[in-house]
C-alpha positions as CSV (number, residue, x, y, z in Angstrom):
1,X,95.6,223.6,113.1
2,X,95.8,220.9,110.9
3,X,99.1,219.5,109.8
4,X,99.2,217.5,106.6
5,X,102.6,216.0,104.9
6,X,103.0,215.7,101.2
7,X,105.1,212.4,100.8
8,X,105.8,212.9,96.8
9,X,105.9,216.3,96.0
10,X,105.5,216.1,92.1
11,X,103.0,217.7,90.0
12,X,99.7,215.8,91.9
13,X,101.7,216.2,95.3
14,X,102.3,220.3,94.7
15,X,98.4,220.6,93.9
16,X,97.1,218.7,96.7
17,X,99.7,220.8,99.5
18,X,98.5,223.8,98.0
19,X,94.7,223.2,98.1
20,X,95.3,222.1,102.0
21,X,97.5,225.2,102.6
22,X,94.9,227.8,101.1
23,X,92.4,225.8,103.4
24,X,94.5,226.5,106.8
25,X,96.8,223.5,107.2
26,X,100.1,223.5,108.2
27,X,101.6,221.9,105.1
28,X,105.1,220.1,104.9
29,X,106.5,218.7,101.6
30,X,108.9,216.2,101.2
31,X,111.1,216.9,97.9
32,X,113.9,215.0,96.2
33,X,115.4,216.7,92.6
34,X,112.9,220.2,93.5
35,X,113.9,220.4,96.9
36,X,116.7,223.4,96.7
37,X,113.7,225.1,93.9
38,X,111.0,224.6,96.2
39,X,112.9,226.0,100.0
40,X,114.0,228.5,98.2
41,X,111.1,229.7,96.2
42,X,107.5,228.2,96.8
43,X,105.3,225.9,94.3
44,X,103.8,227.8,91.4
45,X,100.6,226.2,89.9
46,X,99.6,227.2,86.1
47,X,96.1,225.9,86.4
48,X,93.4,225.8,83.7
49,X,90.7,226.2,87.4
50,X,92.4,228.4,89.7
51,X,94.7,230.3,87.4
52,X,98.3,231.0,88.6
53,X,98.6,230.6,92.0
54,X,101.7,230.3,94.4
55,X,102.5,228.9,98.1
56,X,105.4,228.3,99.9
57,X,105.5,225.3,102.3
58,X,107.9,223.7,104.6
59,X,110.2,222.3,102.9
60,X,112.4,219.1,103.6
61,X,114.1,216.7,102.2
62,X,113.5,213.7,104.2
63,X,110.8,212.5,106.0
64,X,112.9,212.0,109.1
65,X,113.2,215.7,109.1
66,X,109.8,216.4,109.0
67,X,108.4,218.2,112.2
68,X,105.3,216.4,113.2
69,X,103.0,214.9,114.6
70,X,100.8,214.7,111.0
71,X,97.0,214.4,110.8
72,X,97.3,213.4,107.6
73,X,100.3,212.4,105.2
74,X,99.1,212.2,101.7
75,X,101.5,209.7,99.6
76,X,101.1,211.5,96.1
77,X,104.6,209.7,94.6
78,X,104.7,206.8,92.4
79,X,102.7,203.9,93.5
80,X,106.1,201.6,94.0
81,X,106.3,198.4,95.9
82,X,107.7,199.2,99.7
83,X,106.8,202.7,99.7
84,X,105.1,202.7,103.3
85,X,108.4,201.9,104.4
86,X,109.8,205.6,103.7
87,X,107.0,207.1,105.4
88,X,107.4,205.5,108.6
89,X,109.1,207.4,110.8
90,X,105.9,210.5,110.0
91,X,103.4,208.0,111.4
92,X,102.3,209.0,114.8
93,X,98.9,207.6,116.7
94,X,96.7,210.9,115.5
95,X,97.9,209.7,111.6
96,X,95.6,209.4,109.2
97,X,97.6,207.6,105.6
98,X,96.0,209.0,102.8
99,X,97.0,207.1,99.7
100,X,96.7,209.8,96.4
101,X,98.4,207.0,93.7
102,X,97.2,205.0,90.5
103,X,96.8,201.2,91.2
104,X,94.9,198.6,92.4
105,X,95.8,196.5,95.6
106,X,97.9,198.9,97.0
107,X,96.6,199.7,100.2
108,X,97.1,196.3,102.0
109,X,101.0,197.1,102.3
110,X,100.1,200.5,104.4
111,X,97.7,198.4,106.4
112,X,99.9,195.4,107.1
113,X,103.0,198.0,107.8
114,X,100.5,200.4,110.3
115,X,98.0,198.0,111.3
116,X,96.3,200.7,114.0
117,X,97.2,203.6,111.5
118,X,93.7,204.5,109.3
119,X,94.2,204.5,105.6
120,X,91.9,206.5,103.5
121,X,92.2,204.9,99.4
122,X,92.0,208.3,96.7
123,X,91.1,207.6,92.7
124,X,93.0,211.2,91.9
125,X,92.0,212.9,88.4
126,X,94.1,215.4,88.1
127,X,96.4,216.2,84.6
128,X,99.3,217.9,86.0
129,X,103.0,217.5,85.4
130,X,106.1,219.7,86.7
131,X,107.4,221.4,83.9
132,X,110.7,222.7,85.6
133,X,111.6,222.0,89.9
134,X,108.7,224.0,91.8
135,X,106.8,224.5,88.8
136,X,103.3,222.8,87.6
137,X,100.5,223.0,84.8
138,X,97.3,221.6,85.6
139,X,94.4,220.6,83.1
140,X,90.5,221.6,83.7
141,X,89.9,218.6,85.8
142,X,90.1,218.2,89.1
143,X,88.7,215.6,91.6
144,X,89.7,213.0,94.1
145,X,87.4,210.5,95.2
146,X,88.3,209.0,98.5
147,X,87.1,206.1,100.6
148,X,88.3,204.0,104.2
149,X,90.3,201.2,103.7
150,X,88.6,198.7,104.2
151,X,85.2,199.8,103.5
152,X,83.7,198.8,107.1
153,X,85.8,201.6,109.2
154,X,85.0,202.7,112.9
155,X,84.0,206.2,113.4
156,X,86.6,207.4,114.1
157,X,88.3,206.7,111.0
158,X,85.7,207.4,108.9
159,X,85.5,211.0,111.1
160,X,89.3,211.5,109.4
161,X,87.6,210.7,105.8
162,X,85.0,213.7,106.6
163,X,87.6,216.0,108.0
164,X,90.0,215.7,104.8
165,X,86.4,216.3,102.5
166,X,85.7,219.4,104.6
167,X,89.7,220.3,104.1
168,X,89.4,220.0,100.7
169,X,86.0,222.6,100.5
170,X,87.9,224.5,102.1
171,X,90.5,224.7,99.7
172,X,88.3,225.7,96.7
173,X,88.6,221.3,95.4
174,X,86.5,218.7,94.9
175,X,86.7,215.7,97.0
176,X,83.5,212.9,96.9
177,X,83.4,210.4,99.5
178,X,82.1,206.8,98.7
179,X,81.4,204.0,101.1
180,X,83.5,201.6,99.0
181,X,85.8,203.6,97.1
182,X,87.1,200.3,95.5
183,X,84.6,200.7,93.0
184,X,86.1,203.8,92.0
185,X,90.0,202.4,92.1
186,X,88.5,199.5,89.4
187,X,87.2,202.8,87.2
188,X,90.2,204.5,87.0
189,X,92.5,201.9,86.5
190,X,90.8,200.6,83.9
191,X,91.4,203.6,82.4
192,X,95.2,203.6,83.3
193,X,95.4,200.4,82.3
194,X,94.8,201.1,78.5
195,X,96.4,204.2,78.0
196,X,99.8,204.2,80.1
197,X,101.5,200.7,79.7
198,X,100.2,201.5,75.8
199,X,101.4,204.6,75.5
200,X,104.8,203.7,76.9
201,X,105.6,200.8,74.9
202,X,104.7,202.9,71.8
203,X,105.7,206.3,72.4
204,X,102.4,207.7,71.7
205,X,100.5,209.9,73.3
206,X,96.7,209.0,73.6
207,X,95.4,210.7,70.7
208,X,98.2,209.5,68.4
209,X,97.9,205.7,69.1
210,X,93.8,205.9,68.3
211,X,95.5,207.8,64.7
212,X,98.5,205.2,64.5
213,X,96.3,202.1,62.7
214,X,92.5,201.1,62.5
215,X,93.1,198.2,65.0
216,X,94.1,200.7,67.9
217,X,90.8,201.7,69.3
218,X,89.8,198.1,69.5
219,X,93.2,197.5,71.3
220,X,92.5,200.1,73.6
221,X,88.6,198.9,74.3
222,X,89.8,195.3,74.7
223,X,92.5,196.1,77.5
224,X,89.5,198.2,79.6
225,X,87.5,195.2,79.1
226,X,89.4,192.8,80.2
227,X,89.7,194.9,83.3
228,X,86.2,195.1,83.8
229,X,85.6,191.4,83.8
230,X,88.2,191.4,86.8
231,X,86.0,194.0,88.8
232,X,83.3,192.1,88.3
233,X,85.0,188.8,89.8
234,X,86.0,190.7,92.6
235,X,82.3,192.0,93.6
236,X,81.9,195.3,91.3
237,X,79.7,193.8,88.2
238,X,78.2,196.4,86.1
239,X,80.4,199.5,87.3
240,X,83.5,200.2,85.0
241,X,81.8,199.5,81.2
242,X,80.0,202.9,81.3
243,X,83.2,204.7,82.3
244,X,85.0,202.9,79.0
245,X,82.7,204.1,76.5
246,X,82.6,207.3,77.7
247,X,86.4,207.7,77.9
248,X,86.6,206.2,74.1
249,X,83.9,208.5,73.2
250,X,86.2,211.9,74.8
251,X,89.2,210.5,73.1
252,X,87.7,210.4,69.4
253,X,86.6,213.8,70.3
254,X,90.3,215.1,70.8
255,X,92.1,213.7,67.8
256,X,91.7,216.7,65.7
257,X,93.6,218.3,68.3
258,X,96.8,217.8,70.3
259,X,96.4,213.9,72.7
260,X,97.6,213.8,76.4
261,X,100.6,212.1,77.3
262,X,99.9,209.5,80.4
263,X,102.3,209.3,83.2
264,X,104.2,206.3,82.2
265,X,105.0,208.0,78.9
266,X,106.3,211.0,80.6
267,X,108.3,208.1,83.0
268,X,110.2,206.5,80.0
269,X,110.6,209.5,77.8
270,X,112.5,210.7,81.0
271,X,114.3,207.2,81.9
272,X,112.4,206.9,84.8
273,X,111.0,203.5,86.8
274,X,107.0,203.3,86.0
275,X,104.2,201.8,87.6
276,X,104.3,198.7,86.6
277,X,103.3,196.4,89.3
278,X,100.4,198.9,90.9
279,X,98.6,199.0,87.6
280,X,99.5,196.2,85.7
281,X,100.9,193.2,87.8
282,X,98.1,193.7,90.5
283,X,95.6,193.2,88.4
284,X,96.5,190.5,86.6
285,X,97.4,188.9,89.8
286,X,93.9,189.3,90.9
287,X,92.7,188.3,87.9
288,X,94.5,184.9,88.3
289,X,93.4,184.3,91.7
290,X,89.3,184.5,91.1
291,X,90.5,182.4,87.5
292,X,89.6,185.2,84.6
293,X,91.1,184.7,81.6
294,X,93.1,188.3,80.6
295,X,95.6,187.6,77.5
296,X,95.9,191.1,77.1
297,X,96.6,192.3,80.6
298,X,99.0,189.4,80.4
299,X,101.0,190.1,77.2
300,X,100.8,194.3,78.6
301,X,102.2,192.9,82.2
302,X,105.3,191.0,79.8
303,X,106.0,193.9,78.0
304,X,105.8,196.5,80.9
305,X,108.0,194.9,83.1
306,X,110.7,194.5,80.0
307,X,110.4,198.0,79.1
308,X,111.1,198.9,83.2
309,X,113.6,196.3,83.1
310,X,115.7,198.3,80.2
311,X,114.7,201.7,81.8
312,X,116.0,200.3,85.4
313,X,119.4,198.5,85.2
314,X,122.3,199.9,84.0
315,X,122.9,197.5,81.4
316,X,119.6,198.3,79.8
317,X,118.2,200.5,77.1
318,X,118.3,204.0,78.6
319,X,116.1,206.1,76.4
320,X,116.3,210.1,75.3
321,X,115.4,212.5,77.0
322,X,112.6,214.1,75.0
323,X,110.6,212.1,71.7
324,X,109.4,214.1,69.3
């Protein structure tokens, strides 16, 4: 049997141990503010696909409590600098890192940290948020496109890439496997780019920004740019303008109806750290290494890090918990 480890058992974490339980794994979760919820009563999914479902995985609260040896631990938290660090003592020579997160540039800490350890790179799409400890809602999407890390792998690792696709067939999901999956990491975080450090630092949900003044869809379209003139530098030309329009395009068609809030708006309107660095400082990092010009990224990496500033330290701005 299969044994799998959710490192980050949130809303993305509590959908992705449940599609690997309902396909035969052995699933452990490792919860922090959910854990007493979750041992005592399972994970229940609301989902727009599968309906209302329910599973109840080992629980723990640490990862040095976790019972291994893991074929696969999926890190589904917050894409945080020195994360690989917590998961260390789960890493055993049959481990296969599977990294579920929002970012670019993450992976090389993993790889550095478990040099003989495969890492497998996931683009998740999956809107999902816990609504109360051991609870989740999920939206009609649902994909995860994975890829080695690097893209050249031996067999064997990319044998561990084929095994987690068949996993998640298994499981009723949709998992597509790309030879260089960093094409699909530049996609979506263009995406994430424009609408969570934006959202954030105006307390708008998607829909409501585009609403908020006739300059904000040119905002929004100049940030995704800017990111796909990075991609191109680094070797993906041509790849992540297509996905732009046609995310623009889906958001006109929502504001008659209600937007979606991204994760980092959810982060501060809860007072909690967001992804600053995996999103934003990454990529303006590469983007000053190959020498592209990105005012925007820069003024959004300024900001972001302000805003996580306040939210982080105690003498900082600590916001409510709910905005209307």
């Amino acid at each position: 049997m299969v044994k799998a480890l959710i490192f980050g058992t949130g809303g993305v974490g509590s959908v992705y141990g449940w599609i690997l339980d309902r396909a035969g794994a052995e699933v452990t979760v490792v919860c922090r503010t959910n854990y007493t919820a979750v041992k005592e009563h399972g994970i229940t999914i609301r989902s727009d696909i599968f309906g209302k479902v329910h599973y109840k995985p080992i629980t723990v609260n640490s990862v040095s409590t976790a019972t291994g040896p893991f074929d696969f631990i999926l890190v589904c938290s917050k894409a945080f600098p020195g994360t690989s660090a917590l998961i260390k003592d789960a890493v055993s020579g049959k481990t296969a890192i599977v990294l579920a997160q929002n970012g670019i540039g993450i992976e090389q800490e993993y790889a550095d940290r478990f040099p003989s350890t495969p890492i497998i790179s996931g683009a998740v799409y999956v809107p999902v948020k816990e609504v109360t400890p051991g609870v989740v809602e999920m939206g009609p999407l649902e994909l995860l496109e994975i890829g080695t890390y690097p893209a050249e792998a031996p067999a064997e690792v990319k044998a561990k890439v084929k095994l987690l696709q068949d996993l998640w067939a298994a499981g009723g999901a949709t998992c597509k496997v790309f030879e260089d999956v960093q094409a699909r990491r530049w996609i979506k975080v263009a995406l994430n780019m424009a609408w969570n450090p934006i959202s954030a630092l105006s307390l708008c949900d998607d829909a409501n920004f585009v609403r908020s003044s006739p300059e904000a869809m040119d905002t929004i379209r100049r940030v995704m740019l800017e990111v796909a003139q990075v991609a191109a530098a680094a070797g993906y030309p041509g790849l992540v303008e297509p996905a732009i329009e046609d995310q623009l395009s889906r958001t006109k068609e929502r504001l008659e109806s209600r937007g979606k809030d991204p994760s980092m708006l959810t982060d501060v309107r809860n007072g909690r750290p967001i992804e600053v660095e995996a999103i934003v400082g990454n990529t303006v990092a590469i983007a000053r290494r190959l020498g592209v010009d990105v005012p925007s990224l820069e003024m959004l990496l300024s900001l972001a890090r302000g805003l996580n500033f306040a939210i982080t330290r105690p003498e900082g701005w600590k916001p409510v918990a709910t905005v209307d």
